[in-house]
C-alpha positions as CSV (number, residue, x, y, z in Angstrom):
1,X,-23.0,4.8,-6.9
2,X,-26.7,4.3,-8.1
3,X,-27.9,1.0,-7.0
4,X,-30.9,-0.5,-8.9
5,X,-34.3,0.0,-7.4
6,X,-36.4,-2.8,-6.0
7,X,-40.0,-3.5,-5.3
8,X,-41.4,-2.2,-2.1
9,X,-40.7,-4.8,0.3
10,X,-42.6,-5.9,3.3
11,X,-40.9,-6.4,6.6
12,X,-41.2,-10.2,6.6
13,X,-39.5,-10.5,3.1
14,X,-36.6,-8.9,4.8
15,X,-36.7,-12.0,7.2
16,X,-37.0,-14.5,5.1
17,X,-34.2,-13.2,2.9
18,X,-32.3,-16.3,1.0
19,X,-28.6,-15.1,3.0
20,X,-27.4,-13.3,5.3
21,X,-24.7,-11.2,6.1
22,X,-22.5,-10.7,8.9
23,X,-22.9,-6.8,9.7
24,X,-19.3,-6.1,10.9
25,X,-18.3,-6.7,7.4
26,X,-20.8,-4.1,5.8
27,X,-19.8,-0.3,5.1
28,X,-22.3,1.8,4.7
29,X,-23.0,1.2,0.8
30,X,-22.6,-2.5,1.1
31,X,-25.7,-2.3,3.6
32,X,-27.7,0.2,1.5
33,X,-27.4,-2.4,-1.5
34,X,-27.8,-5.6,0.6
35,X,-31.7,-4.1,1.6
36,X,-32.1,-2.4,-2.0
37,X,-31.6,-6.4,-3.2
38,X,-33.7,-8.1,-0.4
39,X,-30.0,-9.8,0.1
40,X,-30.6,-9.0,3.7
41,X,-32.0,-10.7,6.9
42,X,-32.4,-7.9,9.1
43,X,-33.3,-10.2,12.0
44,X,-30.2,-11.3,12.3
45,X,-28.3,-8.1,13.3
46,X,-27.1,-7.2,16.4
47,X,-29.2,-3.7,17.9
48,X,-25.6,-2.7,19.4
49,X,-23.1,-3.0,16.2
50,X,-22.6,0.3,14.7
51,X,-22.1,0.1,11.1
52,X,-18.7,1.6,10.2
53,X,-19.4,4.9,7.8
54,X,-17.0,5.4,4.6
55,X,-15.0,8.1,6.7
56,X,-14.4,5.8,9.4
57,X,-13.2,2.5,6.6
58,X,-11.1,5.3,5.4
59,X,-9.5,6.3,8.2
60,X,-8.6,3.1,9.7
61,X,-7.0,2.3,5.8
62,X,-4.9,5.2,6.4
63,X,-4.0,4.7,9.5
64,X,-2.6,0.7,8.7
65,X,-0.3,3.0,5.9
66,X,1.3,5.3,8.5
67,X,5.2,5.2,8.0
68,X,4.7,2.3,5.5
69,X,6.5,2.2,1.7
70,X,3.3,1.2,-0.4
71,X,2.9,-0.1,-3.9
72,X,1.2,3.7,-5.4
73,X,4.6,4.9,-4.6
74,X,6.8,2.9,-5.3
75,X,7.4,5.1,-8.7
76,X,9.0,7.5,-6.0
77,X,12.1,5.4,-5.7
78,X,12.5,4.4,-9.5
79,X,14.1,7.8,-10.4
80,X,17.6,8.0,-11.9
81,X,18.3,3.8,-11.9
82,X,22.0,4.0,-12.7
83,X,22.5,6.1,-9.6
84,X,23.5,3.6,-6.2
85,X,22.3,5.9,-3.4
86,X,18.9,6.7,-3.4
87,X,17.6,10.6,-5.6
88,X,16.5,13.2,-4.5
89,X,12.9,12.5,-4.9
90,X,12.9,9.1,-2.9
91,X,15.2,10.6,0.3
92,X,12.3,12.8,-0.3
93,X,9.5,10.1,0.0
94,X,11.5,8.2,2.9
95,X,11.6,11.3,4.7
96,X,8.0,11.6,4.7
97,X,7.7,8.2,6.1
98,X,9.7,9.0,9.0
99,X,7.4,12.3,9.4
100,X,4.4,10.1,9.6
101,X,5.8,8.0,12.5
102,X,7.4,10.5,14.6
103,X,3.8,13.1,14.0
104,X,1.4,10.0,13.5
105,X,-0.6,12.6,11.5
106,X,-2.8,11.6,8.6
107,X,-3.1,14.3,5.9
108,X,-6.5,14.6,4.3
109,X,-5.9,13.9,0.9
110,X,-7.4,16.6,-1.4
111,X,-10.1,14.7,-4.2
112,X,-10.9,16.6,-7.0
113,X,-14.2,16.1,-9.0
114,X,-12.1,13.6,-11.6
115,X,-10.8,11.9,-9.0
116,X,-14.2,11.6,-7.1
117,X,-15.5,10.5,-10.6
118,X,-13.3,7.6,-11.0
119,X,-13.7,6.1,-7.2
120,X,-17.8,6.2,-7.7
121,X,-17.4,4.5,-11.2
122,X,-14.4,1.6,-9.9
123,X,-16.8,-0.7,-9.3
124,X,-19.0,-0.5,-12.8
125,X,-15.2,-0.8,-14.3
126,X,-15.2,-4.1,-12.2
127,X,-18.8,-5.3,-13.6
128,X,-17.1,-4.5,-16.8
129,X,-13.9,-6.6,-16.6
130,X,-15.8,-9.0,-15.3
131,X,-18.5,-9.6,-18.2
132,X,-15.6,-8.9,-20.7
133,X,-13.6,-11.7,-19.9
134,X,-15.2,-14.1,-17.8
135,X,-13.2,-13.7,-14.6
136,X,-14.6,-12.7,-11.1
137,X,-12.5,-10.1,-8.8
138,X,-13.1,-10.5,-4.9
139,X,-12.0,-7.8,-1.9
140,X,-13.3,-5.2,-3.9
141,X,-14.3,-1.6,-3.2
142,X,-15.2,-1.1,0.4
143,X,-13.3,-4.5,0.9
144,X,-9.7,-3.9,-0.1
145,X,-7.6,-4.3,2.3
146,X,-3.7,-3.5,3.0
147,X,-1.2,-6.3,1.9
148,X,2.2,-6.4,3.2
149,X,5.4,-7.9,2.0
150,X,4.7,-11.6,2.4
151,X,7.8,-12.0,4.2
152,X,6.5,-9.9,7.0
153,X,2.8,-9.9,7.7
154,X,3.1,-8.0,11.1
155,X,1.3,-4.7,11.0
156,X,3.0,-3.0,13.6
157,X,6.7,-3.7,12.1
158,X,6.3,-3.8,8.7
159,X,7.4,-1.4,6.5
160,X,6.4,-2.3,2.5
161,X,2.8,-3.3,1.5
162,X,-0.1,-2.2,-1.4
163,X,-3.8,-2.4,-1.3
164,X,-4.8,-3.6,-4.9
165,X,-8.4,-2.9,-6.4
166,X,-9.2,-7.0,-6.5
167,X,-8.1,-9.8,-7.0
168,X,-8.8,-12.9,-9.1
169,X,-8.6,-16.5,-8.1
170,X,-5.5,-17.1,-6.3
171,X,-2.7,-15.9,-9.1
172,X,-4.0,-12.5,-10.3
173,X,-5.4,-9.1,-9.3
174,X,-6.4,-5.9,-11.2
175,X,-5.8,-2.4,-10.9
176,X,-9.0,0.4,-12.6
177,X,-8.2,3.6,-13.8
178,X,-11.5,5.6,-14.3
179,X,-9.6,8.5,-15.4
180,X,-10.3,11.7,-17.2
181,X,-12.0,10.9,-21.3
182,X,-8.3,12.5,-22.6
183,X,-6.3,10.3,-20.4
184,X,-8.6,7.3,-21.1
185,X,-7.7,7.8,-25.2
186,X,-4.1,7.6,-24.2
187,X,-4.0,4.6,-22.2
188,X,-6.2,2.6,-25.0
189,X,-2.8,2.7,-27.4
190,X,-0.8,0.7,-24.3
191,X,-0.6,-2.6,-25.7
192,X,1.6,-4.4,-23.3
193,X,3.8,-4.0,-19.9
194,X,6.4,-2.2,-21.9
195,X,4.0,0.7,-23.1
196,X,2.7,0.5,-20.0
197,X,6.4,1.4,-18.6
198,X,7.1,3.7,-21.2
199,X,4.1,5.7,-20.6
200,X,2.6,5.5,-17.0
201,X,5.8,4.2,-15.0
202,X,3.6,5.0,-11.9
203,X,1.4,2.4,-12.7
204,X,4.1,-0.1,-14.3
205,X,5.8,0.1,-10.4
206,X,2.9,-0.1,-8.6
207,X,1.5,-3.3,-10.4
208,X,5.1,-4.9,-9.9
209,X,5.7,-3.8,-6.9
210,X,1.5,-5.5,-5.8
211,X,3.1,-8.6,-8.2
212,X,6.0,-9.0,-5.5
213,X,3.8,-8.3,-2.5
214,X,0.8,-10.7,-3.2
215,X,3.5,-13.6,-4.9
216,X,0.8,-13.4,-8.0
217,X,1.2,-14.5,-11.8
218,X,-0.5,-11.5,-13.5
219,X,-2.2,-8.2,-13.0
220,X,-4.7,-7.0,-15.0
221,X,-4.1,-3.3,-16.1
222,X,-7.8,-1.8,-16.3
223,X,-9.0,1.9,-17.6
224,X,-12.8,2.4,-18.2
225,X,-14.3,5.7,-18.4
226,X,-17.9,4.3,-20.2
227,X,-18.6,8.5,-21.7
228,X,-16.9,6.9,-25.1
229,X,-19.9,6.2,-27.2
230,X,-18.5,3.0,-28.6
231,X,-18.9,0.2,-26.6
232,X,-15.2,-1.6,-27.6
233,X,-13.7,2.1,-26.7
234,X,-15.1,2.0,-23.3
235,X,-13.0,-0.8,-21.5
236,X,-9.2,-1.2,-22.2
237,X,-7.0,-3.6,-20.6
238,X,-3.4,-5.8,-20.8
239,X,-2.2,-8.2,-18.4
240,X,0.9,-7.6,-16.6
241,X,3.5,-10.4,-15.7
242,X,6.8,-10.2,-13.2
243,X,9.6,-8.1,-14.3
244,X,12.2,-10.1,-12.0
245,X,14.8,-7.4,-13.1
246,X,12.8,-4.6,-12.2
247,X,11.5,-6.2,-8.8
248,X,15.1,-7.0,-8.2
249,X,15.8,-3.4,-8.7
250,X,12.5,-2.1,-6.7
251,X,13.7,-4.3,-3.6
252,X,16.9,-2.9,-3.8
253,X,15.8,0.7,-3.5
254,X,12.9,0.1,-0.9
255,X,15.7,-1.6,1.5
256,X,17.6,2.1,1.5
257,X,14.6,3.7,1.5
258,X,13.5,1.9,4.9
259,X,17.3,2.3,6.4
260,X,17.5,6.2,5.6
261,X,13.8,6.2,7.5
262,X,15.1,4.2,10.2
263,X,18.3,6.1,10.0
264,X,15.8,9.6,10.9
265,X,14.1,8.4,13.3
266,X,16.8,7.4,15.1
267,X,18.8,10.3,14.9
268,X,15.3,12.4,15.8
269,X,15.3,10.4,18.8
270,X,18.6,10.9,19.5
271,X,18.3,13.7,22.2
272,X,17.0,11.4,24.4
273,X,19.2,8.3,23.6
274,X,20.8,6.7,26.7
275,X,23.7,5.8,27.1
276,X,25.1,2.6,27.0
277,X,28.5,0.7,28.7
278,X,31.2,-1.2,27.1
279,X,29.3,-4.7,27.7
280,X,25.9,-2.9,25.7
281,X,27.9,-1.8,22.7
282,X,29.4,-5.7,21.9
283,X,25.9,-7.0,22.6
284,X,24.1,-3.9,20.5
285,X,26.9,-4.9,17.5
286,X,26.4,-8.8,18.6
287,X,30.3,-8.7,18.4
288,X,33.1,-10.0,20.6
289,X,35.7,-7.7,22.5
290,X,38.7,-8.8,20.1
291,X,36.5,-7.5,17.4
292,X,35.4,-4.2,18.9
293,X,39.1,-3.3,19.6
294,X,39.3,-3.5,15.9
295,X,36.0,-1.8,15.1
296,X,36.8,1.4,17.9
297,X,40.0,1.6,15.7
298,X,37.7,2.9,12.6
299,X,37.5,6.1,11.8
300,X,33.3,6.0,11.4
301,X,33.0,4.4,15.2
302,X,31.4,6.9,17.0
303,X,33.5,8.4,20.4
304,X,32.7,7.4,23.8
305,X,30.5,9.9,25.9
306,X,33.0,9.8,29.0
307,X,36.4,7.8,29.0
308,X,35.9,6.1,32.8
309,X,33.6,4.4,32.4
310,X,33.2,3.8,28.9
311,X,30.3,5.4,27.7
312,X,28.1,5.6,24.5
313,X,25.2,6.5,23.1
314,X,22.6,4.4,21.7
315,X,21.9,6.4,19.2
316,X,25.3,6.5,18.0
317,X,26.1,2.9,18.1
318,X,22.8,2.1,16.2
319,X,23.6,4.1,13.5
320,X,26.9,2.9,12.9
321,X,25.5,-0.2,13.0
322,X,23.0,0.3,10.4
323,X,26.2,1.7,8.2
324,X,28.0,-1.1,8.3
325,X,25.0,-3.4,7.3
């Protein structure tokens, strides 16, 4: 991104700068732009704190998303809605998942020149919203962070979350698409949520599936591309509001998609599952042993290893566990 130039500054105008800024929450950029615009006291930083490059801020982003469901997916599990099992294409995504946790290896995402177009021009799409219609977005850019399922907000354990582009007071947010000039003429005849569903279900899931996530009242659906000559051309949006139906429906599928993970990596741990006694298996099923002589009488209740004693494995009693529930 080209930042606007700036007198040449003396050192002591860097010191008696209006604000400063805490330096472990400056990326590289942010720090380049925070000198550029004498926004800096550079007497207040610590010798010793390394500023974090863009690599690094990447990384760490993609590490938080190992073996997590997030919201630019979500159109993975939409497929085929009349179906009650999950299609192909999300046992497909939920297998992935599984692949991340077991390898916990990041795949280094291939960006092409559109791509790297759009991500240097997000943040004039921002500027753009922003003088359009008034509103400010926040945790922009470098400072987006990962947002998981509000009913769930430990990192280690949970399994659904969504990093949007920004977001607006405290009931909206905003996704930008700085996308291709062809793709850009497209998206200007979306007129509401349903077009938006009709024509880029991708995005229609995502922004639901952030909606559900954050607890927000709207999303703003944002595509700039400012190559169109006209000004009115150059900035499209519509607002998004909760589809309870479809989040109903979205819920539905990323609770099977998180048991047929779970469901892998259990079995892929399986060859070194131990095994458990009689008195495990009631507490494992949190059952009684008048009720697990009627469970051992199912068909689906996994065999005991050895007869005397008793013996199962985990493995075995977890997954039948997760069948019944």
């Amino acid at each position: 991104m080209n930042y606007p130039l700036s007198p040449p500054l003396a050192l002591a105008d860097f010191a008696n700068s209006a604000s400063a800024l805490n330096v472990n929450d400056l990326s590289t950029q942010d720090f380049e732009q925070s000198i550029l615009q004498n926004t800096l006291q550079l007497n207040t930083l610590e010798r010793e704190t390394p500023l974090k490059t863009l690599e690094e801020i990447n990384r760490e982003w993609m590490l938080e998303r190992l073996g997590k469901f997030t919201a630019s997916e979500f159109h993975r599990l939409t497929t085929a809605p009349t179906k009650k099992e999950l299609p192909v294409g999300a046992i497909t995504y939920a297998t992935e998942k599984a692949v991340e946790l077991l390898t916990e290896y990041l795949d280094d995402h291939y960006t092409s020149k559109d791509m790297q177009w759009g991500l240097d021009h997000e943040l004039d799409a921002i500027t753009a919203f922003e003088q359009r219609t008034g509103l400010i977005a926040y945790q922009t850019g470098s400072k987006q962070k990962l947002m998981l399922q509000a009913d769930n907000s430990d990192h280690e354990t949970a399994s659904v979350g969504g990093t949007p582009d920004g977001l607006i007071a405290d009931n909206a947010g905003i996704e930008i698409k700085c996308p291709k000039s062809t793709t850009h003429f497209k998206y200007l005849s979306i007129k509401n949520q349903e077009d938006l569903k009709a024509n880029c279900a991708n995005y229609y899931w995502q922004i639901q599936g952030l909606l559900s996530i954050t607890g927000r009242q709207h999303w703003y659906f944002v595509s700039y591309d400012p190559r169109y000559q006209h000004q009115n051309q150059q900035l499209h949006f519509i607002k998004v509001i909760p589809d309870k139906d479809d989040q109903h429906f979205l819920a539905k599928r990323l609770a099977q998609a998180i048991a047929y993970r779970d469901h892998i990596l259990i079995q892929a741990k399986g060859e070194n599952s131990p095994l458990i006694n009689l008195q495990q298996v009631q507490q494992h099923l949190h059952t009684n042993p008048h009720h697990l002589g009627k469970l051992r009488k199912e068909n689906t209740f996994p065999e005991p290893i050895k007869k005397r004693p008793l013996l199962w494995r985990e493995v075995d009693i977890s997954t039948y566990a997760m069948t019944r529930h």
